[in-house]
C-alpha positions as CSV (number, residue, x, y, z in Angstrom):
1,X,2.8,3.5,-28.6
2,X,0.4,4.6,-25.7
3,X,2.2,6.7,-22.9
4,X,1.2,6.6,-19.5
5,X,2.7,10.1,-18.3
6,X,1.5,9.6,-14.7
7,X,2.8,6.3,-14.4
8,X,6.3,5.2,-13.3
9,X,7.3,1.8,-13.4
10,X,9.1,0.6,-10.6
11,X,11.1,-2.9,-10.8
12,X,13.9,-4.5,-9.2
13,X,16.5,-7.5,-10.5
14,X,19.0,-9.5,-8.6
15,X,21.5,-11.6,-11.2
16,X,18.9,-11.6,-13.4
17,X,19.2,-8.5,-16.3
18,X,17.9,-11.1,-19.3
19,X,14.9,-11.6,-17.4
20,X,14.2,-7.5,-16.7
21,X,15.2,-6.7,-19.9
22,X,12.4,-9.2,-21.5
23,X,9.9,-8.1,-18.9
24,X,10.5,-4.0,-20.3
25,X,10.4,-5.4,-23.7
26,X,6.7,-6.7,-23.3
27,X,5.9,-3.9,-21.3
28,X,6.4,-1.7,-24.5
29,X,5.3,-3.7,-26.7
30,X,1.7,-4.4,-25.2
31,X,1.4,-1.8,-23.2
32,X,2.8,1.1,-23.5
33,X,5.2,3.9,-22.3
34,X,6.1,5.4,-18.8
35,X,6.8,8.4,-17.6
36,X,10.0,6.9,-16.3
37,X,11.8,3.7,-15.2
38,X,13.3,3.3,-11.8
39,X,15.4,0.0,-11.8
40,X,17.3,-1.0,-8.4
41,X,20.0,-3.3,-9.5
42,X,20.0,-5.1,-5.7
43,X,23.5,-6.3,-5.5
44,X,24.3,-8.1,-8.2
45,X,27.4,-9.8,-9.4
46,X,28.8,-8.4,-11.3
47,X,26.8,-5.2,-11.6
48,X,24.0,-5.3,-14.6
49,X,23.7,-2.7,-17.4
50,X,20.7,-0.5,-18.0
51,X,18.6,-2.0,-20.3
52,X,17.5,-0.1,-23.7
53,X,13.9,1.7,-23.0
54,X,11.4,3.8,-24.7
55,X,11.3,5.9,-21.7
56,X,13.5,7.5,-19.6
57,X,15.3,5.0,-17.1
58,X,17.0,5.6,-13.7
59,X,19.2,2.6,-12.7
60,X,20.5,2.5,-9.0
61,X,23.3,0.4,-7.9
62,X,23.1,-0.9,-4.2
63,X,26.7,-2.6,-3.4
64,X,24.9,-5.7,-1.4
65,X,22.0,-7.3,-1.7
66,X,18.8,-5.5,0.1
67,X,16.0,-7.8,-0.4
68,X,12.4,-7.7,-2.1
69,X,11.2,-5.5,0.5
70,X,13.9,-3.0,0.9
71,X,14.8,-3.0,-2.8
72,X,11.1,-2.4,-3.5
73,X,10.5,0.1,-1.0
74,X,13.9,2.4,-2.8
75,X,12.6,2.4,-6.0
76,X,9.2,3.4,-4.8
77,X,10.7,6.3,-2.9
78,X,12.2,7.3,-5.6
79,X,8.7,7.9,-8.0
80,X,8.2,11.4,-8.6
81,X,4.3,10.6,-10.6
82,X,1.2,10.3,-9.4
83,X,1.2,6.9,-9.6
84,X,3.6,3.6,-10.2
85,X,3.7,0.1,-10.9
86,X,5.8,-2.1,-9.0
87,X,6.7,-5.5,-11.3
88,X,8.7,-8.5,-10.7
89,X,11.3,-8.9,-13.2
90,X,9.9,-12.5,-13.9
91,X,6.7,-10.5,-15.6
92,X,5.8,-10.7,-19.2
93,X,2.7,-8.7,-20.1
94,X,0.6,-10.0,-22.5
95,X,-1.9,-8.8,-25.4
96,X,-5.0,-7.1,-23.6
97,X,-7.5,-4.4,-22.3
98,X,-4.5,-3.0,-19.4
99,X,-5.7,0.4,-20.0
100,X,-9.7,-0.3,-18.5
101,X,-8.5,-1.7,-15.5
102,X,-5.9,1.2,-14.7
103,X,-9.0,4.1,-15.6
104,X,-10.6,2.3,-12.7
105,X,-7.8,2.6,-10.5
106,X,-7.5,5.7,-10.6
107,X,-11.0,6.8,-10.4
108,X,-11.6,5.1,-7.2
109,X,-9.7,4.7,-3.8
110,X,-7.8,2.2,-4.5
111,X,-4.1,2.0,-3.2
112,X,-2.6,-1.8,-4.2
113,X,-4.1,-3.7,-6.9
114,X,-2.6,-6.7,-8.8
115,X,-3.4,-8.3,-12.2
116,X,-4.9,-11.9,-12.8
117,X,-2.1,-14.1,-13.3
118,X,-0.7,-17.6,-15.1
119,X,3.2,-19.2,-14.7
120,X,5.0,-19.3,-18.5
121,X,3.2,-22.8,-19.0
122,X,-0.2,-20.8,-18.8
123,X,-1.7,-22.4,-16.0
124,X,-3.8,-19.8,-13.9
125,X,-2.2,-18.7,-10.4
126,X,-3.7,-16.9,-7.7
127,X,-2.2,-13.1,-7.2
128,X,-4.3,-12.4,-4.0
129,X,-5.5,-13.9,-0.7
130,X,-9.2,-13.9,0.3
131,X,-9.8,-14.5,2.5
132,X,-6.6,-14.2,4.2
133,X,-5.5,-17.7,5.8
134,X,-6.4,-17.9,9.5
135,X,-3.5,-17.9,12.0
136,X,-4.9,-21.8,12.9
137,X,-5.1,-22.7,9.5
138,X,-1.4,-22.0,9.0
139,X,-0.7,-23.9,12.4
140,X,-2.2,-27.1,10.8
141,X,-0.2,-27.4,8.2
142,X,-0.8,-28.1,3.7
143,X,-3.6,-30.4,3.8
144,X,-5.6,-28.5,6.2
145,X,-5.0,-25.6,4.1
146,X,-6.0,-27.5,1.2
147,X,-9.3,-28.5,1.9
148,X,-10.2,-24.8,3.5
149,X,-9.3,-23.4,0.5
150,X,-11.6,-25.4,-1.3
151,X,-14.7,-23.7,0.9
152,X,-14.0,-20.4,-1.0
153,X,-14.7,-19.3,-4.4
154,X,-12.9,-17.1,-6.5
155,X,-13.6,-13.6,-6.2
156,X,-15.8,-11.4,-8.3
157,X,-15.9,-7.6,-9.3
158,X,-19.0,-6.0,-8.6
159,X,-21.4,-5.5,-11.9
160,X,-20.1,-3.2,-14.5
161,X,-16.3,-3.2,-12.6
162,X,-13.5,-5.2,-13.1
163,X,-11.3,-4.6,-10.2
164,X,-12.3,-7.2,-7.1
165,X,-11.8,-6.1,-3.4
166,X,-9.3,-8.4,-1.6
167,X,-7.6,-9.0,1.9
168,X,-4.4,-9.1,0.3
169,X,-3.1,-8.8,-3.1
170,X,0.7,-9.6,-4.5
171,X,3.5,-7.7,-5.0
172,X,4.2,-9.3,-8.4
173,X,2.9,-6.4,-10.8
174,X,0.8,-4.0,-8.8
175,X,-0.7,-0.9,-9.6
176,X,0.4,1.5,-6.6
177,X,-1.6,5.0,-5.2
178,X,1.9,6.7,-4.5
179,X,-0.3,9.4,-2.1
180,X,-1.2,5.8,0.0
181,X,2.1,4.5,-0.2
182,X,4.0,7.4,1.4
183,X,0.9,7.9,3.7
184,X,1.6,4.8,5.5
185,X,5.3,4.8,5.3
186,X,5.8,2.5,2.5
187,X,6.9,-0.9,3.6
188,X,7.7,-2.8,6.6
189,X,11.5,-2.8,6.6
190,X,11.2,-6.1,8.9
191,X,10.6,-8.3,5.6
192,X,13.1,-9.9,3.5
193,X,11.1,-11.0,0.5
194,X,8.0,-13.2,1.6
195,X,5.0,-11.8,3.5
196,X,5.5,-7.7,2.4
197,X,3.2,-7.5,0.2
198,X,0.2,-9.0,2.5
199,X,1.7,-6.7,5.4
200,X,1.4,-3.7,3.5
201,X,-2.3,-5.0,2.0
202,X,-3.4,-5.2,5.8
203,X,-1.8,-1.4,6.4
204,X,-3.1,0.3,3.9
205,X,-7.0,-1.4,4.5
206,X,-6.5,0.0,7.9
207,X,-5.6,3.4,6.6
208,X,-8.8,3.5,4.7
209,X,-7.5,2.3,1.3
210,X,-8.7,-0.3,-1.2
211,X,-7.0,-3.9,-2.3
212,X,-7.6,-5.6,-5.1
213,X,-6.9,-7.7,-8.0
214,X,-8.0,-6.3,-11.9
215,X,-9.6,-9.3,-13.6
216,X,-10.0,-7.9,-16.8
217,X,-5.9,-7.9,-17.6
218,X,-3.8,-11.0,-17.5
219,X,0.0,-11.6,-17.0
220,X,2.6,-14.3,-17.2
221,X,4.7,-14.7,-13.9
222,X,7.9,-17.1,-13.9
223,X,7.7,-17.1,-9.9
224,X,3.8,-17.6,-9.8
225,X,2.5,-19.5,-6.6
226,X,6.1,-18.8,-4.5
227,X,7.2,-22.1,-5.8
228,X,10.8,-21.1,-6.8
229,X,13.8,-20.1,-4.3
230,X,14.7,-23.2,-2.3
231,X,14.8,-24.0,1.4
232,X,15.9,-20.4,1.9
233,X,12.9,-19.1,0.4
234,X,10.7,-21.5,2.4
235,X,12.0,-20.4,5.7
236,X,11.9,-16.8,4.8
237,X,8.4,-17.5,3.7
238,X,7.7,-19.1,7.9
239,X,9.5,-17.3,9.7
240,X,7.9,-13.7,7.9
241,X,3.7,-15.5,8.0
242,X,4.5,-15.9,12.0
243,X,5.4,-12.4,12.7
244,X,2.7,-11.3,10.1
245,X,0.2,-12.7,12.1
246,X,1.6,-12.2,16.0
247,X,1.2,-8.8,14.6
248,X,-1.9,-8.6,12.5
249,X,-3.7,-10.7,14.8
250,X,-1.8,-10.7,18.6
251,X,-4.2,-13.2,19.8
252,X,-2.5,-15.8,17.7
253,X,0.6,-15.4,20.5
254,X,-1.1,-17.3,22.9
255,X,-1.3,-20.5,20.7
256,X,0.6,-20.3,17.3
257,X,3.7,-21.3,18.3
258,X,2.5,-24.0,20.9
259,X,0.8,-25.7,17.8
260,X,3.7,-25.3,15.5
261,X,6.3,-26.9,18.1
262,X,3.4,-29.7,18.4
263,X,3.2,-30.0,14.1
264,X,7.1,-29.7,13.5
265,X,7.8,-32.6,16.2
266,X,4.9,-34.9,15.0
267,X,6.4,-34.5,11.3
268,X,9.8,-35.3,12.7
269,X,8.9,-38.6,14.1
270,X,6.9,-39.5,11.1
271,X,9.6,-38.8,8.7
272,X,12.1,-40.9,11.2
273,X,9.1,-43.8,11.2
274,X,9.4,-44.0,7.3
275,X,13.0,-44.1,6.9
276,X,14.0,-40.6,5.3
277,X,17.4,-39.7,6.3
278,X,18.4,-36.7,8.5
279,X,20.2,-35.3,5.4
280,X,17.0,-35.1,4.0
281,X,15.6,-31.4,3.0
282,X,12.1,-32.2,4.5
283,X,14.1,-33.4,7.5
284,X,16.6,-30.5,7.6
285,X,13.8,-27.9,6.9
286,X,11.7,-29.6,9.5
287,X,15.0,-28.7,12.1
288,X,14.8,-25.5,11.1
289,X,11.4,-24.6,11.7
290,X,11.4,-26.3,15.0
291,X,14.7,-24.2,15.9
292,X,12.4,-20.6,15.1
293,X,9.4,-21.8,17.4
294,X,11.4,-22.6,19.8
295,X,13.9,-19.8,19.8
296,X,12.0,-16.9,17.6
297,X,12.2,-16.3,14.0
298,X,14.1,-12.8,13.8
């Protein structure tokens, strides 16, 4: 078994110790060894047991739930090596070449950099934005985004490289520069789940740093594309892109939210032209959304 001994991995789980304890599993068995597991068990019910490792593994308990962000950002602070990677506990790594992409990260300035990725019935999912979606864009709503997305290619590594530069790359299994991490004060304690990853992206480009994705190394992730979580993790998703971008880009203050009261009231009357029923989710999300433009999203 290959050790990594200036790696740490660094994951989180929430009701979920099955699914953690697969995702170490196929960490070991395609990849390798660590110099040590950090393992936040955010809040769970009841709490979950440590799961059996090749390498050494710190699990810490926190009595409620914390979040993504803030359940992330502890078991970073807690890595003692050089460097660390950060994994949902819906990962399974796969067969492959993980150890090129990681020589690269380390030999260059790189500070966040994610893996090309599929969901479990293989089909390919973007782990990264770039470009990153305008403020407008956002405003417009799915099918606007739909076609602009459509104007840009997948990215590409340079010749001879592997790792692409990006705007923003996900939190789901990144490679982390712990130097850069602490350097810009880890993340943005705002964020629940959604948006922390981009945030943090944006900070450490303006620090200097590099983002990107490794497309020589592939994984499986359950959660791929932010489809799972409900009407809970669609609001959290809003509510965290608007104050990502009122502070990314301020100019978006004097006209995203005017737009977004505009879009939310034109899709309320359309779904009450076609019949669906207040008890609706689309209709009840709809309320919501209205509710945050209207009265602010914190």
């Amino acid at each position: 078994m290959m050790r990594f001994d200036d790696l740490t991995l660094a994951t989180t789980m929430h009701n979920n110790q099955e699914m953690c304890a697969a995702m170490l599993r196929s960490f070991e068995a395609h990849i390798g060894s660590v110099a040590e597991i950090i393992l936040i068990d955010d809040g769970s019910t009841p709490p979950c047991e440590a799961p059996s490792s090749a390498a050494p593994l710190r699990l810490i308990r926190t009595e409620r739930s914390l979040g993504f962000c803030k359940a992330s950002d502890l078991a970073l602070r807690e890595v003692g090596s050089k460097y660390a990677i950060l994994i949902d506990a819906d990962i399974l790594f796969e067969p492959g070449d993980f150890v090129g992409g990681y020589s690269e990260f380390r030999n260059s300035n790189w500070a966040w950099v994610n893996f090309r990725q599929t969901n479990f019935q293989g089909r390919p999912q973007n782990s990264y934005e770039n470009p990153l979606m305008p403020p407008w864009i956002f405003a417009a709503g799915n099918q606007v985004f739909s076609w602009w997305s459509k104007l840009h290619q997948e990215v590409t590594a340079p010749p001879g490289q592997r790792i692409a530069e990006v705007d923003a790359a996900h939190s789901s299994c990144t490679l982390v520069n712990m130097e850069a991490f602490r350097k810009i004060g880890g993340f943005d304690p705002w964020y629940w789940q959604c948006q922390s990853d981009v945030d943090i992206s944006l900070r450490f480009r303006r620090a200097g740093y590099r983002v990107g994705v490794d497309l020589g190394y592939q994984v499986k992730h359950d959660g791929a594309g932010g489809k799972g979580g409900g009407e809970a993790r669609v609001l959290d998703l809003y509510r965290s892109r608007v104050h990502l971008y009122e502070n990314a880009y301020p100019a978006s203050r004097l006209y995203l939210r005017p737009l977004l009261l505009i879009r939310h009231l034109i899709e309320l009357i359309w779904f009450s032209v076609i019949g669906i029923s207040k008890k609706d989710i689309r209709q009840k999300t709809r309320r919501e959304l209205l509710k945050g433009v209207l009265h602010g999203y914190n």
